[in-house]
C-alpha positions as CSV (number, residue, x, y, z in Angstrom):
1,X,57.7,-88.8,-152.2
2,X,56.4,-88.0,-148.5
3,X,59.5,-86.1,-147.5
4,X,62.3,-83.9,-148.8
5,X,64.8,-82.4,-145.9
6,X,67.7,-81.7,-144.9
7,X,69.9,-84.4,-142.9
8,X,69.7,-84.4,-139.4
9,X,73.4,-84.8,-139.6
10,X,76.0,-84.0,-142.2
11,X,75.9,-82.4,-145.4
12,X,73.2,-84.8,-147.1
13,X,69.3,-84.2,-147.9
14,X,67.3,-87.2,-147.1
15,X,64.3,-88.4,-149.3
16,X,61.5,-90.6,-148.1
17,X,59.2,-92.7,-150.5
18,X,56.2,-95.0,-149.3
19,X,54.9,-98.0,-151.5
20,X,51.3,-97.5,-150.8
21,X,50.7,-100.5,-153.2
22,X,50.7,-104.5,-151.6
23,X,52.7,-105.3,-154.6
24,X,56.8,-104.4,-155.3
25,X,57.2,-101.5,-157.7
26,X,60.0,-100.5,-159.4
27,X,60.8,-96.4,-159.1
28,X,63.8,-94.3,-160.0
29,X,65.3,-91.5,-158.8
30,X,66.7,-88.3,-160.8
31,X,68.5,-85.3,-159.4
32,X,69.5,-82.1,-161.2
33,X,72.6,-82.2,-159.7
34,X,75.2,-84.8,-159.1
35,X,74.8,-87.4,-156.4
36,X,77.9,-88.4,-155.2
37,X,77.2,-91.0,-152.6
38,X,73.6,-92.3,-151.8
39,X,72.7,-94.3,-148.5
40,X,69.8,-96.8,-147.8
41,X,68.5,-95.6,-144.2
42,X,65.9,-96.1,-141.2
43,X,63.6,-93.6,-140.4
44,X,66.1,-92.2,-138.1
45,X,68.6,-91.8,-140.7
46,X,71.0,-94.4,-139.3
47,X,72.5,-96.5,-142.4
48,X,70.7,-99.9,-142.9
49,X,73.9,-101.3,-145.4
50,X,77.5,-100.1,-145.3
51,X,77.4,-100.4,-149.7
52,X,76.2,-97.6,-151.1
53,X,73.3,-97.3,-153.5
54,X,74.9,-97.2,-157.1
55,X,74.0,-93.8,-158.8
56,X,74.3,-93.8,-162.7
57,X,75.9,-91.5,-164.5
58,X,73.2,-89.6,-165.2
59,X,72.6,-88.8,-161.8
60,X,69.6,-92.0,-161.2
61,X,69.3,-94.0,-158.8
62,X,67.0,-97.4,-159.7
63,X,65.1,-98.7,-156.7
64,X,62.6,-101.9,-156.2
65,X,60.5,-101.4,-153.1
66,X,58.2,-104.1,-151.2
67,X,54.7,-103.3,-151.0
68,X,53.6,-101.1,-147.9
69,X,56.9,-100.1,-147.1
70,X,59.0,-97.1,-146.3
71,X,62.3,-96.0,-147.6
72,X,64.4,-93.3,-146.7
73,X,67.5,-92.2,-148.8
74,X,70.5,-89.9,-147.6
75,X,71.6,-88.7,-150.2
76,X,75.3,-86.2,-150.5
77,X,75.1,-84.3,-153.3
């Protein structure tokens, strides 16, 4: 994780990973407390896809990342 913060906008923390790998890696996600919607974002925290992220019930969130590349998460918990 590179960055933990709250949103620039609305009620939401965002969470920034970065593959340092040149391979895709599989990663997941766990929060303490319930995330009830979770958004795939730019670095400006503009949605990238209008669907969601699917959260499980036990509060994961299972991700597969290309190698060398940034994601950023807004996440409404």
């Amino acid at each position: 994780m590179t960055a933990l913060k709250k949103a620039e906008e609305g009620n939401a923390v965002i969470a920034r990973f970065f593959n340092t790998t040149s391979q895709k890696v599989r990663g997941r996600i766990k929060c303490l407390r319930k995330i009830r919607k979770a958004i795939l974002t730019d670095l400006k925290e503009e949605p990238i896809s209008s669907k969601p992220l699917k959260v499980t019930n036990r509060n994961e969130i299972n991700l597969e990342v290309k190698g060398n590349k940034i994601v950023t998460l807004k996440l409404y918990l």
